[in-house]
C-alpha positions in Angstrom: 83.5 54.2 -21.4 84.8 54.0 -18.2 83.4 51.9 -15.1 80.1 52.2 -14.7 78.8 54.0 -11.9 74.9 52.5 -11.8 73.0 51.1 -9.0 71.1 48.4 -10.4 68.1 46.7 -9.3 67.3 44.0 -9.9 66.5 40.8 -10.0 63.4 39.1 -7.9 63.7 36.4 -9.2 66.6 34.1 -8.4 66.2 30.7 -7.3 68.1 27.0 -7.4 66.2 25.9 -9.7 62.6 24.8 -11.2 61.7 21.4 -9.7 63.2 22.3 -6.3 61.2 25.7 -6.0 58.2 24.0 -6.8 58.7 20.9 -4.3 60.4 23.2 -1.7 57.7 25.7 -1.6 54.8 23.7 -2.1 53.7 25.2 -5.2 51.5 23.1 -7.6 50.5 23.7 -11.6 48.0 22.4 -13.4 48.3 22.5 -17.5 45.7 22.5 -20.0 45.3 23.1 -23.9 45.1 26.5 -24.8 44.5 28.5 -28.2 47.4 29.9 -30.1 47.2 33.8 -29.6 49.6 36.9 -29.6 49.7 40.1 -28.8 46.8 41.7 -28.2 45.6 45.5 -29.5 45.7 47.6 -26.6 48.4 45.9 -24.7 52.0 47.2 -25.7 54.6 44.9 -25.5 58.6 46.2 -24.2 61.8 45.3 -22.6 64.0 47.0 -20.8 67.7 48.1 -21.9 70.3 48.9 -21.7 70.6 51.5 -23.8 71.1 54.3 -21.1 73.3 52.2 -19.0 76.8 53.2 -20.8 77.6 50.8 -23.7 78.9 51.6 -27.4 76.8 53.3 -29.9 77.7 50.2 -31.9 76.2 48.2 -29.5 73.0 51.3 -29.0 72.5 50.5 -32.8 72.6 47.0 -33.2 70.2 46.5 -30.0 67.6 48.7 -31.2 67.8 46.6 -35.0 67.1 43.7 -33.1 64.3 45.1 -30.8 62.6 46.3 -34.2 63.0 42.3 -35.4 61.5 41.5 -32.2 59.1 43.4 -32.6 59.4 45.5 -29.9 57.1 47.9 -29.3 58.3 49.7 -25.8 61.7 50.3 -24.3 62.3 51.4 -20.5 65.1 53.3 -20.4 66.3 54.7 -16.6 68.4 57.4 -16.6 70.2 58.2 -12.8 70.1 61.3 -11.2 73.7 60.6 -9.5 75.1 60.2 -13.1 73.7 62.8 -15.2 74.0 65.7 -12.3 77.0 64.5 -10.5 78.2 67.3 -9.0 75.7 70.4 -8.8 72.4 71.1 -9.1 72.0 72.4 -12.6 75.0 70.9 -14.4 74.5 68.3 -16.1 77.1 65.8 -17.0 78.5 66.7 -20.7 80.4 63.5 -21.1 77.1 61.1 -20.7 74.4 63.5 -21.8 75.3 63.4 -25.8 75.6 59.7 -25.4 71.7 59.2 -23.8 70.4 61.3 -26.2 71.6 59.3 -29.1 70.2 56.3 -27.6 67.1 57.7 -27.2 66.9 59.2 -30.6 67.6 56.1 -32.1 64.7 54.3 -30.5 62.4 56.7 -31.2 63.7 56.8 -34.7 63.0 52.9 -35.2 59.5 53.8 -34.2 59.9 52.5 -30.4 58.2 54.5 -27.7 60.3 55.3 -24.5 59.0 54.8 -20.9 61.9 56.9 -18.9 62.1 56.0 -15.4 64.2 59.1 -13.6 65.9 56.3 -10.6 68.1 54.3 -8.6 70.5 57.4 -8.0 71.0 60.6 -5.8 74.1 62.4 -6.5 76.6 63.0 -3.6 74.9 66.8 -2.7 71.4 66.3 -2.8 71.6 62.7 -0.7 70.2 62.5 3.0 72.4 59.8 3.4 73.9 60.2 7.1 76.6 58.1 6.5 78.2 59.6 3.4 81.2 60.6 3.7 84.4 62.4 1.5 88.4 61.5 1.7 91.3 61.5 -0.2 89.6 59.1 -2.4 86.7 60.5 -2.8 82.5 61.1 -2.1 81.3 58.1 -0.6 77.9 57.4 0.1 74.7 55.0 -0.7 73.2 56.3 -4.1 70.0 55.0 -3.4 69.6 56.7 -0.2 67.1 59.3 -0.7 67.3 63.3 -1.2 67.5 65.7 1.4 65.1 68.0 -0.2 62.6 66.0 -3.0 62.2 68.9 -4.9 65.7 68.7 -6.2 64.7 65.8 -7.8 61.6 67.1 -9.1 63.9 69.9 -10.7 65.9 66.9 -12.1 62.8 65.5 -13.8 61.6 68.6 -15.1 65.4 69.3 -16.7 64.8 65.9 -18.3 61.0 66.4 -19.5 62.4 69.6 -21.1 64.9 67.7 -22.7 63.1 64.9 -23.8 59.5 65.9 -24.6 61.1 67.3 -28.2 62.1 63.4 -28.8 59.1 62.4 -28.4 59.2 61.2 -24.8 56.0 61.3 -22.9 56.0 58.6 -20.0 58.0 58.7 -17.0 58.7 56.6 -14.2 59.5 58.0 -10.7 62.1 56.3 -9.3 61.4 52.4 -8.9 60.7 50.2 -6.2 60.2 52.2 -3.4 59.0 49.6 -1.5 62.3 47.7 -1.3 65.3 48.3 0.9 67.8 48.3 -2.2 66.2 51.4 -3.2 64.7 53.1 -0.1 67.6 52.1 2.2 66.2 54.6 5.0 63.3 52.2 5.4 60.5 51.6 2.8 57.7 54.1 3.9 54.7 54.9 2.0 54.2 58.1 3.1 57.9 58.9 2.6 57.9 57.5 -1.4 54.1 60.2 -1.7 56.3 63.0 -0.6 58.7 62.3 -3.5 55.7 61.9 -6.2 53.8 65.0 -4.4 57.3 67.0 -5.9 58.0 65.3 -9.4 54.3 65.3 -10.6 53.5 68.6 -11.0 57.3 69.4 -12.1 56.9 66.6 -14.7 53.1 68.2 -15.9 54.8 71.8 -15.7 57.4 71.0 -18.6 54.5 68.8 -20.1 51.3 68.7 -19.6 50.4 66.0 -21.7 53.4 63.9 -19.9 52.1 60.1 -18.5 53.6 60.1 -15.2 53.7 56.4 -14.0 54.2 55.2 -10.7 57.9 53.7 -9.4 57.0 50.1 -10.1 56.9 48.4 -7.1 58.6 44.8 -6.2 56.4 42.4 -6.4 52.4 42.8 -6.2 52.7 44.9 -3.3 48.9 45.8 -2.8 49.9 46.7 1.1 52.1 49.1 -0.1 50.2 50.4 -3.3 46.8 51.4 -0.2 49.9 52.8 1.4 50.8 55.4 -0.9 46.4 55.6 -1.1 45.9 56.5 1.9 48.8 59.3 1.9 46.9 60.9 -0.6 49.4 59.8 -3.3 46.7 58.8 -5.8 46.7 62.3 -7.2 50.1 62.1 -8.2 50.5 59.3 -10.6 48.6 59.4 -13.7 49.5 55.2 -14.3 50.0 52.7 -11.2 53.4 50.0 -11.7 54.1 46.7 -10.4 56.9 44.3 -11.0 55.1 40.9 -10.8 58.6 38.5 -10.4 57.5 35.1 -9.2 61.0 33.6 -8.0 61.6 31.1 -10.7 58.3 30.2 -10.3 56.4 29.3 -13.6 54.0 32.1 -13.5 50.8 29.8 -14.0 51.2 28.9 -10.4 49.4 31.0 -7.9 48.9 30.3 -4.2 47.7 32.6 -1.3 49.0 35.1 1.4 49.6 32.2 4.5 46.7 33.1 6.6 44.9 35.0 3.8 42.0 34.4 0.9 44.4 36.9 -0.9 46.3 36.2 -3.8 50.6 36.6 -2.9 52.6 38.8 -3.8 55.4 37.2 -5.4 53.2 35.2 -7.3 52.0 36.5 -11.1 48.4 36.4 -10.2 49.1 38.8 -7.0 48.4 41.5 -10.0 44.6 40.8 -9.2 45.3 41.6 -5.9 47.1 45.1 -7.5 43.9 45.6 -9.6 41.0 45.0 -6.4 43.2 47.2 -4.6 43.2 50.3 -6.8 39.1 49.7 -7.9 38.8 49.1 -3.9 40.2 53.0 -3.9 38.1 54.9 -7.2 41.1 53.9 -9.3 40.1 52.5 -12.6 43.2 53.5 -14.0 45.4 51.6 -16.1 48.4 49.2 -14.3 51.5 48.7 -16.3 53.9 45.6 -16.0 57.0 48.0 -16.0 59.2 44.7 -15.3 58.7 40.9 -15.1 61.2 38.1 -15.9 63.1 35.1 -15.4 66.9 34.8 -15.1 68.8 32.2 -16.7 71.3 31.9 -14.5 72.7 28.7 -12.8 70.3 29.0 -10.3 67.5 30.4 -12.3 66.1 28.8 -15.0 66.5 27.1 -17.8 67.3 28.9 -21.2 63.9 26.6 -22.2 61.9 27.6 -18.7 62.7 31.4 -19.6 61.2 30.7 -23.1 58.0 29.2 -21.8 57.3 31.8 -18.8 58.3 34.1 -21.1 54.9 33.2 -23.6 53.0 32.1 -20.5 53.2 35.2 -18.7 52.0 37.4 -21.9 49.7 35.4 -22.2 48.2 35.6 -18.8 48.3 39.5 -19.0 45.6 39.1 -21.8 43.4 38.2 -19.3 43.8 41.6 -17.6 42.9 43.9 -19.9 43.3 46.7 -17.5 47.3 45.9 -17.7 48.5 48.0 -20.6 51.9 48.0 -21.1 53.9 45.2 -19.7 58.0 45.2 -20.1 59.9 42.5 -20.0 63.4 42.3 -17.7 66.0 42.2 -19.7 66.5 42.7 -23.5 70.2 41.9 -23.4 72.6 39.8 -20.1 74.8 42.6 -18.3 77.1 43.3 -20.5 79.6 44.8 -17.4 79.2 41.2 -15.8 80.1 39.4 -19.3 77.2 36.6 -18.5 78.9 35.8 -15.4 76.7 32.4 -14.7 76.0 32.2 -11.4 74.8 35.7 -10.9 70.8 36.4 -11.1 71.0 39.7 -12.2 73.6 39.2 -15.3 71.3 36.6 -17.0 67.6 37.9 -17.6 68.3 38.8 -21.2 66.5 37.5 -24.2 70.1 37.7 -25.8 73.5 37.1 -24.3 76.1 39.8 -24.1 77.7 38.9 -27.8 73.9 39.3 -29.2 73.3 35.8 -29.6 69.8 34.8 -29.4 68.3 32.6 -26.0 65.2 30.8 -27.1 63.1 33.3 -25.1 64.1 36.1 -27.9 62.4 33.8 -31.0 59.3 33.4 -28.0 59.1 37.3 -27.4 59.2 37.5 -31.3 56.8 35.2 -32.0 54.4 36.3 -29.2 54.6 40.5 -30.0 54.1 39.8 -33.6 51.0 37.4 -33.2 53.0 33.9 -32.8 51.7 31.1 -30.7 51.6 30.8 -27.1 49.6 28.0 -24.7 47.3 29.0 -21.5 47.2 27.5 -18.4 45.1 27.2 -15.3 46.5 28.2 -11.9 45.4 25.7 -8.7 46.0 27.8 -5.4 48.0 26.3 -2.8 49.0 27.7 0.9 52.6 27.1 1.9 53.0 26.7 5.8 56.8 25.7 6.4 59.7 28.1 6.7 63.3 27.9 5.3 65.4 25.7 7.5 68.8 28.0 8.1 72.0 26.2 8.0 76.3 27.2 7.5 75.6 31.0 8.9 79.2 32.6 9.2 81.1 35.9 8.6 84.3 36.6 6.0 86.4 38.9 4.5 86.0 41.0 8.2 87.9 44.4 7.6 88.1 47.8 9.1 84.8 48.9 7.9 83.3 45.9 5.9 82.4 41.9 6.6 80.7 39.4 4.1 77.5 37.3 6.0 76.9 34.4 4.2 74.5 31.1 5.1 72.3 28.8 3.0 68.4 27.3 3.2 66.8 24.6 1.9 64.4 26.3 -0.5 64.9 30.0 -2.0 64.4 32.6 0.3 65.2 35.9 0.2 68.7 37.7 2.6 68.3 39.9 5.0 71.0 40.6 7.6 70.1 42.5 10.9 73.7 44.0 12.6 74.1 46.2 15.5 77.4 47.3 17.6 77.3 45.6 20.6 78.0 49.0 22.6 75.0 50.9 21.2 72.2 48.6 20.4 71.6 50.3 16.9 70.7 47.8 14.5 71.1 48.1 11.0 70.1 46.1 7.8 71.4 45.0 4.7 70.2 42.7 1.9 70.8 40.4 -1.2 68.4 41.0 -4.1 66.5 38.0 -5.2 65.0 34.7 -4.1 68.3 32.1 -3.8 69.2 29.4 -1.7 73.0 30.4 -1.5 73.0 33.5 0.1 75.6 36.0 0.8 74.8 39.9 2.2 78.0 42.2 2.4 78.0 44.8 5.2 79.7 48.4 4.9 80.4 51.2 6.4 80.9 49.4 9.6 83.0 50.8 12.5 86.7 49.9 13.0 87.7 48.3 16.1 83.7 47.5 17.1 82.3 44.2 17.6 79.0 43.6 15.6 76.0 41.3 16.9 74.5 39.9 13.5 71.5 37.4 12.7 70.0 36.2 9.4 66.7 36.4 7.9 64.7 34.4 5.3 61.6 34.7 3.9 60.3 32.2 1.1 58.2 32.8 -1.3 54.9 31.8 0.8 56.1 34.6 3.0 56.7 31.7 5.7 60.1 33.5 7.5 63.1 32.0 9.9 65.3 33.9 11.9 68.6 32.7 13.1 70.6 32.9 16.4 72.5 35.7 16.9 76.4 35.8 16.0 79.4 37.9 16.4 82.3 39.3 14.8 84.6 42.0 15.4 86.3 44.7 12.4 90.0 45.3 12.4 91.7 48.3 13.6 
């Protein structure tokens, strides 16, 4: 196939482990004896694949056989702009077109609805990027940067709904997470995410009318950003709101509070009732899907175990919100282009391995969407007051044009690295996805010969943040 040429998302939740995320952040559960259930009618159950994302149609086919034993009822499956019309507006790829279309087929075939989101890439002429560049190697740019002109992307989506609406595909997703940097690099903005939905939703109705156009799911329960896109008058553009409720290897019968607040946080699962008063609070009675949630089994993620229990304890609190409809689970199968690599978050939220073999949390999916067993819990509030202690900050691998920042804390925290040039004041930003205590932030596109101020932010999952002092480091000529 080729090397892959996706930007993925990912993970939220990455941590060093279960007992030291729940001492560390002050987090406290409280367990009690609950009545078998499973799935419920009205609440569809899905994962998301990878099925779009460039693998064998060996491997298309035996994925989809095993969703169908899962009982699987949804799959998301992205497809990226930057991919599929690399090089004009118009032309779509011929290579990967045939190849996404047999994937798609086959789930529809096996009687498994498709939630499309249309994300995570801009091809090289329609991106506003202002530091893309071309050279004897090549187009080089940030894929997530968003397009100069939305309505090319609107086109995009209404080249796909043509394409897909005689498959039998009738939900799209546009873009996701627009509230996080990784995929709004210009600076999450509301307003700026309304303008892209203002273009895609009537271009997604126009080649459908009877399309479901669903919200770009949001990281986190981001209700601040959700009144956001409110009160740009983005309301009227999304026919289903989306949330991506990861809770940072935190079992997700914990909840605790906005420090300061009486509201529910974000990065905890029952933020999604801060989600729901948010949208009744604006005349939405709408439905809210779940278009991600998960637990990574990497080193410093869970246990294989853990995932299996937060796995049937998350679906299980989601029956308590009937207004949450769909609700997909992060990921159906490990990064197969990482080949389980263990200590990465993003490679290891699979209910299978890379080779197909089966993690507990695939017989727990199993048993949940075809009626199995699960336990309930009771959530005690808590309010966490003390930020990450910041130790080890230092810069490597310093080169003409990029530098690695790395540091650690003593609970999991999310990276953020602020860098200016020292001659301009300018000061960019750059992040690591996902909650970790190990944490390492590469910075690109730098300028040769130019020495960089730096300093490192974390922010636990309490939303307690610390800053560090400020560092310095100069590129090579």
């Amino acid at each position: 196939m080729g090397k892959i040429d996706y930007v993925r998302r990912p993970r939220r939740a990455a941590a060093s482990g279960l007992a030291v995320a729940m001492v560390m952040s002050g987090l406290l559960l409280a367990t009690g004896n609950g009545v078998a259930q499973g799935a419920v009618p009205g609440q569809g159950v899905g994962v998301v694949s990878d099925l779009t994302w460039y693998m064998s149609r060996a491997d298309m086919d035996r994925s989809i056989a095993m969703m169908s034993d899962a009982g699987v009822q949804w799959v998301r499956a992205s497809m990226n702009w930057a991919t599929l019309e690399p090089n004009a507006k118009g032309v779509l790829d011929p290579r990967w077109m045939p190849e996404l279309d047999y994937a798609i087929q086959k789930a529809r075939a096996a009687g498994i609805q498709v939630l499309m989101p249309i994300s995570d890439g801009v091809p090289y002429w329609a991106s506003a990027d202002p530091a893309k560049y071309t050279d004897t190697s090549g187009q080089h740019w940030n894929k997530a940067w968003k397009p100069y002109n939305f309505q090319d992307y609107a086109d995009f989506a209404r080249t796909l709904v043509n394409r897909y609406k005689g498959f039998g595909v009738r939900h799209y997703e546009v873009w996701n997470e627009p509230n996080y940097v990784r995929f709004w690099p210009s600076g999450p903005d509301p307003a700026d995410y309304t303008a892209m939905l203002r273009a895609a939703y009537p271009a997604i109705k126009q080649a459908d009318p009877g399309a479901t156009v669903v919200m770009g799911g949001v990281s986190g329960s981001d209700y601040t950003f959700l009144q956001g896109i409110y009160s740009a008058g983005g309301g009227a553009y999304f026919d289903v709101a989306a949330v991506h409720p990861y809770t940072n290897n935190t079992d997700p019968t914990a909840c605790w509070y906005e420090p300061g607040t009486t509201r529910y946080a974000k990065f905890a699962f029952c933020g999604i009732e801060e989600v729901r008063k948010t949208m009744l609070a604006n005349g939405d009675s709408r439905s809210l899907w779940l278009t991600e949630m998960g637990w990574s089994t990497a080193t410093n993620g869970v246990t294989e175990a853990a995932q299996a229990d937060y796995l049937t304890k998350a679906f299980t609190k989601v029956q308590s919100y009937p207004y949450v409809t769909n609700s997909f689970w992060y990921s159906f199968r490990n990064n197969w282009w990482t080949y389980n690599a263990p200590g990465d978050i993003e490679a290891n939220y699979g209910l299978v391995r890379v080779d197909f073999s089966l993690k507990p949390a695939f017989n727990a999916f199993k048993a949940y969407a075809t009626a199995g067993g699960v336990t309930t819990t009771t959530a005690v509030p808590v309010v966490d007051t003390v930020a990450p202690t910041l130790t080890d900050v230092r810069v490597s691998g310093v080169k003409r044009e990029s530098a690695t920042v790395s540091w650690t804390t003593n609970e999991v925290s999310s990276s953020v690295v602020e860098y200016w040039p020292v001659a301009t004041m300018v000061t960019a930003t750059a992040s690591q996805r996902g909650m970790v205590t190990a944490h390492q932030v590469g910075l690109t596109s730098l300028q040769r010969a130019t020495t960089y101020n730096y300093r490192v932010l974390s922010t636990d999952p309490g939303g307690n943040r610390s800053v560090s002092a400020t560092y310095a480091f100069v590129t090579s000529r």
